[in-house]
C-alpha positions, 0 to 999 in steps of 0.5 A: 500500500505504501508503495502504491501511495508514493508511487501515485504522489511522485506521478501526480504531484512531482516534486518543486523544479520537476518539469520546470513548471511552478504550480500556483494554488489559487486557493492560498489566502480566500479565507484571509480575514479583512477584520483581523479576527482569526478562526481561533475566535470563532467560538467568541464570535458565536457567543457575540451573536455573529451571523444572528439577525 
């Protein structure tokens, strides 16, 4: 299984610098906070009332 599981990480995901392209993760920063409040505070944020009307 171990063996199964490299083989298929190396072949769809080659390493940084293999086949000289770079790959962008256009999903690094969507959950970036404008209010500077982070996940952590989530459960204080609840207790505040966020998201009630």
């Amino acid at each position: 299984m171990e063996s199964l599981i490299s083989e298929t990480l190396e072949r769809d995901f080659p390493a940084h610098g293999q086949q000289g392209t770079k790959r962008k993760l256009g999903f690094v920063g969507m959950g970036t906070s404008r209010t500077g409040r982070t996940a952590r505070e989530a459960d204080d944020m609840l207790a505040e009332g966020f998201g009630r009307d």
